[in-house]
C-alpha positions in Angstrom: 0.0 0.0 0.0 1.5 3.3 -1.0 1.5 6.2 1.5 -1.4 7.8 0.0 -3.6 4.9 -0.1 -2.4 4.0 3.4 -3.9 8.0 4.7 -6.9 7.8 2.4 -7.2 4.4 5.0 -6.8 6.1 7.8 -8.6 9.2 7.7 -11.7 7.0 6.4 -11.1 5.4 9.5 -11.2 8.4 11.6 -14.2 9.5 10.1 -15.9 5.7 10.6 -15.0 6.7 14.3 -16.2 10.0 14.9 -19.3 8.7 13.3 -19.9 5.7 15.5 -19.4 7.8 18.6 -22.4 10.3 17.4 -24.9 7.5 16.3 -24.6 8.6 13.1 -23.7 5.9 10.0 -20.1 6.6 8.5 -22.2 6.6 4.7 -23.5 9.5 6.0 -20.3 11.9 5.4 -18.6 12.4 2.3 -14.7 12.6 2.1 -13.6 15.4 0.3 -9.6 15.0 -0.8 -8.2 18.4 -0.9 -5.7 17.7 -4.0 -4.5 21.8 -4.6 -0.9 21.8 -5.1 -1.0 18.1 -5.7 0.2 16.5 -9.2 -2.4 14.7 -10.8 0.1 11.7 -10.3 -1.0 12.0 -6.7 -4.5 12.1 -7.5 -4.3 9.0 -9.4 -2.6 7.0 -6.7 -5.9 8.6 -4.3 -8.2 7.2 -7.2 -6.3 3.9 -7.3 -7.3 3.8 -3.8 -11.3 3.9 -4.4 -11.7 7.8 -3.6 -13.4 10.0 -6.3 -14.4 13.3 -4.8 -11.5 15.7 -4.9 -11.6 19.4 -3.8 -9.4 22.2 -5.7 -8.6 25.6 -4.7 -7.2 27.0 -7.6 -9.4 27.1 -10.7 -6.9 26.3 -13.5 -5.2 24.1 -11.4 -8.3 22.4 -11.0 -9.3 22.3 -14.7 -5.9 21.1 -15.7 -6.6 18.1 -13.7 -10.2 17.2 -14.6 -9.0 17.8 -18.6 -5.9 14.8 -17.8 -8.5 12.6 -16.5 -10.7 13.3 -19.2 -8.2 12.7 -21.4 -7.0 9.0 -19.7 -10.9 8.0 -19.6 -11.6 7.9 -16.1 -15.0 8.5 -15.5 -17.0 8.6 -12.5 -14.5 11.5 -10.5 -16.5 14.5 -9.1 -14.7 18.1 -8.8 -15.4 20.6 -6.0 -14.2 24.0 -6.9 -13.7 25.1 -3.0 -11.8 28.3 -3.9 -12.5 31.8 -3.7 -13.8 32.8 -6.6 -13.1 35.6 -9.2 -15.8 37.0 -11.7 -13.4 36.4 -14.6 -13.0 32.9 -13.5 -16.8 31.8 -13.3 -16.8 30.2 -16.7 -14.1 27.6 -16.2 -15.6 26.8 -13.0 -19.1 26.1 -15.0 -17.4 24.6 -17.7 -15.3 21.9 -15.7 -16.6 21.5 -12.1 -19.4 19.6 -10.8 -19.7 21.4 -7.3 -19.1 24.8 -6.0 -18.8 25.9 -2.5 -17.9 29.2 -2.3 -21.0 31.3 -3.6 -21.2 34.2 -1.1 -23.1 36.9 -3.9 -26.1 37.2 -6.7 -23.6 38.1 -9.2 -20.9 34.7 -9.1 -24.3 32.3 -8.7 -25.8 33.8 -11.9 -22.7 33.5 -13.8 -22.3 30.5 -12.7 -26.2 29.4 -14.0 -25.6 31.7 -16.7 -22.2 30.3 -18.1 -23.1 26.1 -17.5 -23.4 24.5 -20.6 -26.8 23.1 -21.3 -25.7 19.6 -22.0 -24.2 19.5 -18.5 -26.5 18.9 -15.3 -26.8 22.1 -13.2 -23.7 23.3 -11.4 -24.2 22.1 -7.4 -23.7 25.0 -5.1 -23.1 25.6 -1.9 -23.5 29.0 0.0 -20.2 30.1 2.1 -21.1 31.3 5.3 -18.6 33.6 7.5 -19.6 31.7 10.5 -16.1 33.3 12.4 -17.1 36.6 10.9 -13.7 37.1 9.9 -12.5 39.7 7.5 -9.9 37.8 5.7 -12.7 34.6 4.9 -15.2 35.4 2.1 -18.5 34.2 2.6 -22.3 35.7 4.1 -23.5 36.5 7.6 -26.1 34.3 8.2 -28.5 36.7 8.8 -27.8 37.1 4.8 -28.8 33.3 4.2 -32.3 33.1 3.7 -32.3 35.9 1.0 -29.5 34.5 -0.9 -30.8 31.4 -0.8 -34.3 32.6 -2.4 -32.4 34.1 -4.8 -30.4 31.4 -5.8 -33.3 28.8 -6.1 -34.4 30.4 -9.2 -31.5 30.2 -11.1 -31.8 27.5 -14.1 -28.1 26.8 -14.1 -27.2 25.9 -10.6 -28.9 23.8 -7.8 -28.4 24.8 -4.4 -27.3 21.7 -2.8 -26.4 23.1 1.1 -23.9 25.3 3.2 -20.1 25.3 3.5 -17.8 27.1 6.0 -14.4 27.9 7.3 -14.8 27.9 11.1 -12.0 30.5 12.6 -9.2 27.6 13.9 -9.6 26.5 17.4 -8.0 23.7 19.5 -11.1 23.0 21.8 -13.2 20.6 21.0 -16.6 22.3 22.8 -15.5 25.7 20.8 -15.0 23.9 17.6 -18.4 22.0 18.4 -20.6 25.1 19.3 -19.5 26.8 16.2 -20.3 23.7 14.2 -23.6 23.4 15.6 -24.8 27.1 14.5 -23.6 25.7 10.9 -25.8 23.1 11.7 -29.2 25.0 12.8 -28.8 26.9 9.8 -28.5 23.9 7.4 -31.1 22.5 9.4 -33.6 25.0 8.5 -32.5 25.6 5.0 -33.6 21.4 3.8 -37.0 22.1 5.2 -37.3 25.6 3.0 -35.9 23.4 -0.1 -36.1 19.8 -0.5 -32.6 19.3 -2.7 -30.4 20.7 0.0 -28.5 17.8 1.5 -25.2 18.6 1.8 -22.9 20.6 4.8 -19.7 21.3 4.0 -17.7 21.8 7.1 -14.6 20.1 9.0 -10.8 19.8 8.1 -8.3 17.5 9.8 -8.3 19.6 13.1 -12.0 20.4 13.5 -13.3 17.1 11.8 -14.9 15.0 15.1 -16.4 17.8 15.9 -17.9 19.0 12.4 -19.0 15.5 12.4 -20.6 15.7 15.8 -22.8 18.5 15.0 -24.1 17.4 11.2 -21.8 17.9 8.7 -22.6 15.4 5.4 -19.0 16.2 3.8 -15.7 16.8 5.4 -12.6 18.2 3.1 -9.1 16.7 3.8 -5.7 17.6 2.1 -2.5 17.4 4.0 -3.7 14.5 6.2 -3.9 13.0 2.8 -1.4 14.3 0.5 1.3 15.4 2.6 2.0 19.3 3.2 1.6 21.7 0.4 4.4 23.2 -1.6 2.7 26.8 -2.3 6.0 27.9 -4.4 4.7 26.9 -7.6 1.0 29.4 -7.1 
C-alpha cells in the first residue's frame, strides 16, 4: 500500500470513528480530498485507492486536472471547486466542475447558472457562510442566508445543494463544536425551505470530530492525505 492509499485508509477510519461515537452511519459523510498543489500523479494513486471526490482551490489548477483525466478516460471522478472565486473565472468553474462551495453573492451564482453549458446537469452550489465573521474569509453572515438562498433557487443553471464554511481555527473541542452546531441549525432550517439541499460542508483535519458531531454530510481533507503543500509553484 502506498502512502497515500495508506492515509486515504486512515482518515476513512477516523471519520468511521467520529461517526460511530455520534450515532450517526459513517455513509452519511462524504470525504472530500483536498488535491491543490498536488500532481495529478498523486491524485491517481488517491483514485487507485477507491476515492473520487476531490476538492481544488485554484481554478486552472483544478481544470488542468479534470482535462488529464478526461483525457485518460476515467469516468465517475467528481470536482469541487472550494476556492474563492473571481468574476473572470466563473466560466471555467461552470465549464469543468461539478460542485461549488464558495457562492457568497447574486452576481458569481448567476454566472455560474448563466455560463453552464446546457448539456451538463446544473452546477451544485453551496453558499459560504462567515460563520467566524472574519475579514480575511469570504462568505455571508447568516443573517444574509435566507435571502440569498431565495435568490439562488431560481437560477436555471445551478442547484443549491447546502452550506459550507471555514470555522476560525480553534484547539477545543466544545468551541470547535458550538460553532459547528450554528452551521448546523442553519442547514437545518434551510432542507425544510428546499427539499434538494442535502449537503454541509464543514470540518478539516483539526476540526473534523467535531464537524461530524454536530451534522456535517462532507468533510474536506488535504494534508492528512497528500502530505504538506508546496505553495511555491502558485
Amino acid at each position: 500500500m502506498n502512502d497515500i492509499a495508506h492515509n486515504l485508509a486512515q482518515v476513512r477510519d477516523k471519520i468511521s470513528a467520529a461517526t460511530m461515537r455520534c450515532g450517526r452511519a459513517s455513509e452519511e459523510v462524504t470525504l472530500l480530498a483536498v488535491s491543490k498543489t498536488k500532481p495529478a500523479s498523486a491524485v491517481a494513486e488517491a483514485i487507485a485507492a477507491g476515492q473520487r471526490a476531490f476538492g481544488e482551490n485554484y481554478v486552472q489548477e483544478g481544470v488542468d486536472k479534470i482535462r488529464h483525466f478526461q483525457d485518460e478516460g476515467i469516468a465517475g471522478l467528481e470536482w469541487h471547486f472550494i476556492g474563492p472565486l473571481q468574476s473572470n473565472k466563473s466560466r471555467l468553474v461552470a465549464e469543468h466542475f461539478d460542485w461549488c462551495h464558495t457562492v457568497d453573492r447574486l452576481r458569481i451564482a448567476s454566472r455560474l447558472s448563466e455560463q453552464r453549458p446546457a448539456h451538463l446537469p446544473p452546477l451544485n452550489i453551496l453558499i459560504q457562510i462567515n460563520i467566524s465573521d472574519e475579514e480575511s474569509k469570504s462568505g455571508i453572515a447568516l443573517s444574509e442566508l435566507d435571502a440569498l438562498a431565495d435568490q439562488v433557487v431560481a437560477l436555471p443553471g445551478v442547484r443549491l445543494r447546502g452550506l459550507m464554511a471555514i470555522p476560525a481555527p480553534v484547539s477545543d473541542f466544545e468551541r470547535q463544536f458550538a460553532v459547528a452546531q450554528q452551521m448546523a441549525v442553519a442547514f437545518d432550517a434551510l432542507k425544510l425551505r428546499y427539499p434538494a439541499v442535502d449537503t454541509l460542508s464543514l470540518g478539516m483535519t483539526e476540526d473534523m470530530d467535531a464537524a461530524i458531531a454536530a451534522g456535517s454530510t462532507m468533510v474536506r481533507i488535504g494534508t492528512a492525505i497528500f502530505g504538506a503543500r508546496d505553495y511555491t509553484k502558485n
